[in-house]
C-alpha positions in Angstrom: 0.0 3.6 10.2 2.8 5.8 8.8 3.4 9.4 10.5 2.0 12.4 8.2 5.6 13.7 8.0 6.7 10.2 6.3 3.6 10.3 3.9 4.2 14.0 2.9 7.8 13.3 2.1 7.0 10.2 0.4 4.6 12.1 -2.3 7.4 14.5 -2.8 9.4 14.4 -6.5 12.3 13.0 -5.3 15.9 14.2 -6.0 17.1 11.2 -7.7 14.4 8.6 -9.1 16.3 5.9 -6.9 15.0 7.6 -4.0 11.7 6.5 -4.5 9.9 4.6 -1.9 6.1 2.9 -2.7 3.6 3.4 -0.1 0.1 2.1 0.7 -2.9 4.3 -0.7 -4.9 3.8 2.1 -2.2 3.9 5.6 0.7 4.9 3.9 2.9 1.9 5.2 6.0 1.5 3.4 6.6 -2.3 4.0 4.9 -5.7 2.8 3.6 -3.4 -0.5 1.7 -5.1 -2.9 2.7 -3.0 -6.2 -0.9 -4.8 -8.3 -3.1 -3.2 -5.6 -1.2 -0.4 -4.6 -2.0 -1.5 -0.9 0.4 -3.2 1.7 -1.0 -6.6 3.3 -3.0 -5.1 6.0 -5.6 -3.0 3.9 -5.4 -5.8 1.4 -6.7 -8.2 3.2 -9.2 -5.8 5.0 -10.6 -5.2 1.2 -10.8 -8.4 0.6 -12.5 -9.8 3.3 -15.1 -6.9 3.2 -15.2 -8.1 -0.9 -13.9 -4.8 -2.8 -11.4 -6.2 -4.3 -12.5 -7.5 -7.8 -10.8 -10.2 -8.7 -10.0 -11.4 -5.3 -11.3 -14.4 -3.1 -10.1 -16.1 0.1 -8.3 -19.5 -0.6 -8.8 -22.9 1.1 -7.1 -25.8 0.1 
């Protein structure tokens, strides 16, 4: 989970477009950010274990 203060600045227009950083929808976490889903690997696979993910299944192989 990602402090309020980082989430805040991260939905700021940044100065320069380089600046940007993508965050998770849900937490906010800044790392391991899947850019289809908008969601970083934690509340991805939370979603798709719970099955509100379209699309999305569990492998086995």
């Amino acid at each position: 989970m990602a402090k309020t203060s980082m989430i805040v600045r991260a939905n700021r227009e940044p100065k320069y477009s380089t600046r940007a950083k993508n965050r998770c929808k849900l937490c906010g976490r800044s790392r391991a950010y899947m850019r289809h889903f908008a969601l970083c690997r934690i509340c991805f696979r939370q979603l798709a274990l719970k099955g509100q993910l379209p699309g999305v299944k569990k492998s086995s192989w």
